[in-house]
C-alpha positions in Angstrom: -20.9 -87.2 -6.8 -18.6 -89.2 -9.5 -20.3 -86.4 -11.6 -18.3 -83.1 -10.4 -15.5 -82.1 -12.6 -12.0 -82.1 -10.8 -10.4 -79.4 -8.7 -7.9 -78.0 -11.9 -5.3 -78.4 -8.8 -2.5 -81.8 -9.2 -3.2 -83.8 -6.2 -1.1 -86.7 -4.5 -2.4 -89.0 -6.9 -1.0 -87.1 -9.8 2.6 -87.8 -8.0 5.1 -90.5 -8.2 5.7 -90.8 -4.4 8.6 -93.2 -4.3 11.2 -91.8 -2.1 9.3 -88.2 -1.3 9.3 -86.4 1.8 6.0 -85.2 1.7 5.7 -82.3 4.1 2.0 -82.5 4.7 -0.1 -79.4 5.6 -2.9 -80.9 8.2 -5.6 -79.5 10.1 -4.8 -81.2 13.8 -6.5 -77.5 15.6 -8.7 -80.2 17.8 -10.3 -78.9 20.8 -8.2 -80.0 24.0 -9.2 -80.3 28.0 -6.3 -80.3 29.8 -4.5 -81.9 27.2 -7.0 -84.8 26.4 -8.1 -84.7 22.7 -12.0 -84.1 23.1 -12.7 -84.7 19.3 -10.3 -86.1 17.4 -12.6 -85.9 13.8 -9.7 -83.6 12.2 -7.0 -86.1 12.7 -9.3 -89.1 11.8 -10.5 -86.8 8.4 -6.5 -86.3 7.5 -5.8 -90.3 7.4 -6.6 -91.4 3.7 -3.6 -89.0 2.7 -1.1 -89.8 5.1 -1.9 -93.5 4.3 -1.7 -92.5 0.8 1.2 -91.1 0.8 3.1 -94.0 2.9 1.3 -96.4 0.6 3.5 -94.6 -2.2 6.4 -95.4 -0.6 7.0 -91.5 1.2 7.9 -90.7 4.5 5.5 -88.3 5.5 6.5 -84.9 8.2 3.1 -83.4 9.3 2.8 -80.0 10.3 0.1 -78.1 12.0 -1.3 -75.0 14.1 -3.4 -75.6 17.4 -5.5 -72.7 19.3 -3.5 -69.4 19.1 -0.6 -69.2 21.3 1.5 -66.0 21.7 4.6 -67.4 21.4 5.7 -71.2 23.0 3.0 -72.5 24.9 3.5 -75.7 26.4 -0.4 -75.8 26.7 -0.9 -76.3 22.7 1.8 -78.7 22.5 0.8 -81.0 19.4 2.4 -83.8 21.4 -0.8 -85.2 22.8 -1.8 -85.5 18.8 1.6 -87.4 18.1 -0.1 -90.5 20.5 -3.6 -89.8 19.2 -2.0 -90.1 15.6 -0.4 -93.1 16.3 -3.1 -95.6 18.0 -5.6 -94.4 14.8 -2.8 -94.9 12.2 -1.6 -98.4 13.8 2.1 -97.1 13.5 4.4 -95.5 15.1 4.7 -91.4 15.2 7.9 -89.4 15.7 7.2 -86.1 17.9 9.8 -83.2 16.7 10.0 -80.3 19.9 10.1 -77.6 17.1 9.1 -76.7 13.5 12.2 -75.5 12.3 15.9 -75.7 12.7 18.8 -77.9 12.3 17.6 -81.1 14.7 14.0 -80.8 12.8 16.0 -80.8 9.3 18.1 -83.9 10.9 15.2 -85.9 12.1 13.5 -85.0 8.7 16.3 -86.2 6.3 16.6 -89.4 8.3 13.0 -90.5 7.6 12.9 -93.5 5.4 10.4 -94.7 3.5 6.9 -95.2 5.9 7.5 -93.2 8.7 5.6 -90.5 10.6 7.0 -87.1 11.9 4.7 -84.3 13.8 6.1 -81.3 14.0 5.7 -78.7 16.7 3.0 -76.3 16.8 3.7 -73.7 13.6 2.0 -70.7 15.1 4.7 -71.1 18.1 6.6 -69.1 15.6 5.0 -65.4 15.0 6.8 -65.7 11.1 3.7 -68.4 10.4 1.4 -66.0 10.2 2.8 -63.7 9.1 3.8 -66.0 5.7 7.5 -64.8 6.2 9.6 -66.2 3.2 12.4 -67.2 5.4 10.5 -68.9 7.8 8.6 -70.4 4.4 11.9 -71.8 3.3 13.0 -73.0 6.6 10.2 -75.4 6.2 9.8 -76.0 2.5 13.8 -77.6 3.5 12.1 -80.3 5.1 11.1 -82.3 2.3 10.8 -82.7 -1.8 7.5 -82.5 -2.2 4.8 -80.1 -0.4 0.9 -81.3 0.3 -2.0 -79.4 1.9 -4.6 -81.4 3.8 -5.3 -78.3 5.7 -8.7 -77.1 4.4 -9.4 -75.4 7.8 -6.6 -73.4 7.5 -6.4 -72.9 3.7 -8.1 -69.5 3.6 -5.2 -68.1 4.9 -1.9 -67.0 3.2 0.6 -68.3 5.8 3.5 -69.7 5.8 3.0 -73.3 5.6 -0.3 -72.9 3.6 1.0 -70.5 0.7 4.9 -69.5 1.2 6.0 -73.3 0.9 4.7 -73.5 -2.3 7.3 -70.8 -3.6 9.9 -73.7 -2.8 8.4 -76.6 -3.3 5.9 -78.2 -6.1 2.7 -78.2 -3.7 -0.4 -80.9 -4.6 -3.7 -81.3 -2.8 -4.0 -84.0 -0.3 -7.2 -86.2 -0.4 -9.1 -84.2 1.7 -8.3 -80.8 0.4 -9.7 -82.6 -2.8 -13.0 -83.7 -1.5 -13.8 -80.2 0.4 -13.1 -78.3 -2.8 -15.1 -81.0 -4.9 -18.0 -80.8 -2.7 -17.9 -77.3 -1.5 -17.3 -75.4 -4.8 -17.9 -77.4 -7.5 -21.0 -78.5 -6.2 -22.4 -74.9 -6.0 -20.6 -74.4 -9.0 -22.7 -76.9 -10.8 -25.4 -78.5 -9.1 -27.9 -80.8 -9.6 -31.0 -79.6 -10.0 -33.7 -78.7 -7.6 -30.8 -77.6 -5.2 -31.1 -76.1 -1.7 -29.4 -74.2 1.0 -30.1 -74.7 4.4 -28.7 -71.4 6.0 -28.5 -70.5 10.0 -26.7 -69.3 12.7 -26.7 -66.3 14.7 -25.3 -63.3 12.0 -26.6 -62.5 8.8 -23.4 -60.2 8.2 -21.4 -63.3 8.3 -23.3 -65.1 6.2 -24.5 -62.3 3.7 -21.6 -63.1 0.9 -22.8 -66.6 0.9 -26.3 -66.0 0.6 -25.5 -63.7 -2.4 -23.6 -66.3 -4.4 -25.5 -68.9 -3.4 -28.8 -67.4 -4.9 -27.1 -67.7 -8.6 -27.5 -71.4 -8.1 -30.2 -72.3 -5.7 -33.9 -72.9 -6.4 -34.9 -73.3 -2.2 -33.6 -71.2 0.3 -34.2 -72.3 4.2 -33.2 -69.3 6.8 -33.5 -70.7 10.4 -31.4 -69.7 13.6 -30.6 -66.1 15.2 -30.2 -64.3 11.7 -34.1 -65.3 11.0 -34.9 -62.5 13.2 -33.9 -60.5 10.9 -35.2 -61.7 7.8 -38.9 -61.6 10.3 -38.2 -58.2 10.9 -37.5 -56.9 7.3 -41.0 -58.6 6.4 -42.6 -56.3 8.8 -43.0 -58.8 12.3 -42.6 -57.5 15.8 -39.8 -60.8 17.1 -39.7 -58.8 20.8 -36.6 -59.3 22.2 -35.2 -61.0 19.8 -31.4 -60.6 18.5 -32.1 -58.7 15.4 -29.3 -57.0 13.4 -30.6 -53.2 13.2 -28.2 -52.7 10.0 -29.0 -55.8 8.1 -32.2 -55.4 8.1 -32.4 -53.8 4.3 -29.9 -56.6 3.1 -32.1 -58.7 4.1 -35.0 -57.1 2.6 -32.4 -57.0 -0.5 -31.9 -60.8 -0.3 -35.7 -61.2 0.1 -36.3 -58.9 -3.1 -33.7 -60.6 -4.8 -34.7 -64.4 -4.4 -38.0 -63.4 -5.7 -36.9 -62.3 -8.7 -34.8 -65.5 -9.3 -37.4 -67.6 -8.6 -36.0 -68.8 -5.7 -38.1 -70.1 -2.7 -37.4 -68.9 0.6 -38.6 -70.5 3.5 -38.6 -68.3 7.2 -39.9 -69.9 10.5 -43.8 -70.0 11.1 -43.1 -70.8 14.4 -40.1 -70.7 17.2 -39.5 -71.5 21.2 -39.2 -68.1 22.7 -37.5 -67.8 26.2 -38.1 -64.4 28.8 -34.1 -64.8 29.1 -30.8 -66.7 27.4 -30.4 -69.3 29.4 -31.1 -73.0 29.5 -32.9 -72.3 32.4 -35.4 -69.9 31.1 -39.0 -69.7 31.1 -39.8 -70.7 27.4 -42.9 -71.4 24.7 -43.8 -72.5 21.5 -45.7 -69.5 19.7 -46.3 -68.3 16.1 -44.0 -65.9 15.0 -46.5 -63.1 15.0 -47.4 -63.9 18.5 -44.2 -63.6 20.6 -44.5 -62.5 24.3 -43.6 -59.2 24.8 -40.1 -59.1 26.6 -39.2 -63.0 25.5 -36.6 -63.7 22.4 -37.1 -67.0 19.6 -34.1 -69.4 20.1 -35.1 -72.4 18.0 -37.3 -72.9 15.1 -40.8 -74.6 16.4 -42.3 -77.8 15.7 -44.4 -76.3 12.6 -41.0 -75.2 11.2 -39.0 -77.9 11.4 -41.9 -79.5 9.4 -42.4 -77.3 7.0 -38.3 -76.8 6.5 -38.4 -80.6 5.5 -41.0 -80.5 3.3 -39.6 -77.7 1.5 -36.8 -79.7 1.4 -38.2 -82.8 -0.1 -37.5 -83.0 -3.4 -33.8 -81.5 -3.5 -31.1 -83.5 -5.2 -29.0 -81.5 -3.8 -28.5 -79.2 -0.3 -26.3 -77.4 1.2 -26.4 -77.0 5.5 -24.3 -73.8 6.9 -25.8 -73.1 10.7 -27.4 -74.1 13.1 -31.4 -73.6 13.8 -31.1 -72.5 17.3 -29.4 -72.6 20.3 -28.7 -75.9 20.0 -26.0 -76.0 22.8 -28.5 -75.6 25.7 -31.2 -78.4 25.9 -34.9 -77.1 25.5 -33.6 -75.2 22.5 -31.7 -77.7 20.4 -34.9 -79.9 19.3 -34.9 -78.0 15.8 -31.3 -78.2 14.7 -31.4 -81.9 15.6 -34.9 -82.6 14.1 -33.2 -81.2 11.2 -30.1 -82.5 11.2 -31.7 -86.3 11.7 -34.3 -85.4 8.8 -31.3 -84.3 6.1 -29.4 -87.7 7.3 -32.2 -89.2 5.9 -32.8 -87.4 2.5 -31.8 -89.0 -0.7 -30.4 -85.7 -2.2 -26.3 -84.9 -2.1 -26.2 -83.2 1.7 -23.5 -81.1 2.2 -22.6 -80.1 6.0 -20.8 -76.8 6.4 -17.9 -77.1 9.2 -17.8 -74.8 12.8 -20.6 -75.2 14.6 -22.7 -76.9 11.7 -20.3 -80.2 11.8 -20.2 -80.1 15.5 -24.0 -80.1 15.8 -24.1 -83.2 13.4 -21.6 -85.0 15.3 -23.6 -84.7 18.4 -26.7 -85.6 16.7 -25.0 -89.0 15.8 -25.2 -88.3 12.3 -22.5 -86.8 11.2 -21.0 -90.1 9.2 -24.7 -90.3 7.0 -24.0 -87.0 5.4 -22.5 -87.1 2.1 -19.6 -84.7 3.1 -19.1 -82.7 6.6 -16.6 -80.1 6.2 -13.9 -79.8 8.4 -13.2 -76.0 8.2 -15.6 -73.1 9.6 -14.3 -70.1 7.6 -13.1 -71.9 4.8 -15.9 -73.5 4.0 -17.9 -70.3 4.7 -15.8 -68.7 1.8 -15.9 -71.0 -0.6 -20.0 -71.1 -0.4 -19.1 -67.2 -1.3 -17.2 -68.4 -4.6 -14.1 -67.6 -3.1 -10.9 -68.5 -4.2 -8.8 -69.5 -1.1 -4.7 -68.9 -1.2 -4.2 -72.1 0.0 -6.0 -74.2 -2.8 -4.7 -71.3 -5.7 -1.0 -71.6 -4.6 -1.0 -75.6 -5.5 0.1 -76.4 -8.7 -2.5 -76.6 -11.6 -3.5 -79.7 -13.1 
């Protein structure tokens, strides 16, 4: 990918970081059981920057939301992150109880050169999200330099994501980098044959990327529950399928569309059908004009999953946003990992959307033979829709 133009955003390695304190914008929002880190992929994906930075001679104060607590919650305490951070970094990481105020500022100033501080979970404070410009400046006081790693989080105008940047020069971190790289200038200019591989269960959340996407794409795979919907707006009975009743004509629309592109779209031929949605069910493998009356499609069939890698074949490029089924509950998960292991394999560019998508790679044991796996669900989401995300636009430009 040495080929894709740069982000038009200064990054850390446009800085002289002697001396900084970089206040570092992170995605740490790691699923938690009981306070045990269950996945700690976000913290591991943030390290090349905070080494960076350190390696630049900065001290480095990371700051982060986790979950969404109404007001302090001692449950989404980043301290557990604090330890995780510090046995992957090798070094040792101060723990701050807050975000803000006059002992955060203290312990911030007296950082020198190659140290660590996590601060307290942002979203503690209501004035995060709401990108209030004293709560902005409170934090933006913490250091001399601003960075956003945060891709996850930078399709929101917050307060550590876009009202910092009003008070301090504000770069992209290393990450932030490669998910804009990959994400947007790859569908900005691909190479050429270049595929999208698009699931899940709604085609109303996907229908923005879709659209954009068809300006660039020459194959388009639809698998998972919003295929139902693209079957019925080509005139098959899917049962009991989930169908969206009022996405139907987009889809028909989208369907129209790609054919007057040129585009290939490629809908199941076959699917495992269950009487009920459970892991337990009664299930089959049927054609896709031949589903029991009263049973619903929750993966793509065997046929499919074939036929989806074929189509496949000769990309240069792809891009993966969804899953093929209900990949969470055993007898329907063999197409989203079939595909998943076949697209580890390719030899085109494979791009891995983040939410459920990067989870169902990771599972797979794949996840680290894929180009780039994104590490934000709605972000990534939004910038497949050409989006320009506040986050990434309040940096400054190159």
């Amino acid at each position: 990918m040495s080929d894709l133009p740069n982000i038009g955003k200064k990054t850390i390695r446009d800085i002289d970081l002697s001396g900084q304190r970089a206040l570092v914008r992170v995605d740490f929002n790691v699923p938690l059981d009981n306070g045990r880190i269950t996945d700690n992929s976000r913290i591991r994906a943030a390290l090349p920057t905070i080494r960076a930075l350190l390696e630049g001679g900065a001290s480095v104060i990371l700051c982060s939301h986790l979950g969404r607590p109404k007001g302090h919650d001692p449950a989404l305490s980043l301290q557990p992150i604090a330890s995780e951070l510090e046995s992957l970094l090798g070094s040792p990481v101060q723990f701050a109880s807050d975000c803000v105020g006059p002992e955060v500022k203290s312990a911030a100033q007296a950082l020198s050169p190659g140290q660590v501080l996590l601060l307290e979970n942002l979203r503690f404070h209501e004035e995060e999200e709401k990108n209030d410009p004293g709560f902005a400046q409170q934090l933006a006081s913490l250091g001399t330099l601003y960075v956003n790693d945060a891709f996850g989080a930078a399709h929101r105008a917050h307060a550590s994501t876009e009202g910092v940047t009003h008070h301090l020069p504000g770069v992209a971190g290393l990450l932030l980098e490669k998910e804009v790289l990959y994400l947007g200038a790859l569908v900005a200019n691909p190479p050429k044959p270049f595929a999208a591989v698009i699931g899940g269960a709604k085609v109303s959340s996907k229908i923005g990327a879709l659209e954009h996407l068809l300006q660039a794409i020459d194959t388009l795979v639809i698998g998972g529950g919003m295929a139902n919907t693209f079957l019925a707006a080509r005139g098959y009975n899917v049962q009991a399928s989930k169908i969206e009743d009022d996405q139907v004509d987009v889809a028909r629309r989208v369907l129209s569309d790609a054919e007057q592109r040129g585009v290939g779209v490629v809908l199941p031929d076959d699917v495992v059908a269950a009487d009920e949605f459970a892991a337990t069910a009664n299930h089959e493998t049927c054609t896709v004009d031949a589903i029991p009356s009263g049973y619903m499609a929750l993966d793509i069939g065997p046929r499919t999953l074939d036929a989806f890698v074929e189509s496949l074949r000769d990309a240069r490029a792809i891009v993966w946003n969804g899953p093929m089924g209900v990949f969470e509950m055993e007898p329907f998960a063999s197409g989203s990992y079939g595909l998943a292991r076949a697209l580890a394999d390719s030899e085109a560019t494979v791009v891995v959307g983040g939410g459920e998508t990067a989870q169902l790679v990771s599972e797979a044991g794949v996840a680290d033979r894929f180009d780039h796996v994104s590490t934000g669900g709605g972000a990534s989401l939004e910038m497949l829709e050409g989006r320009t995300l506040p986050g990434v636009a309040a940096l400054q430009d190159a």
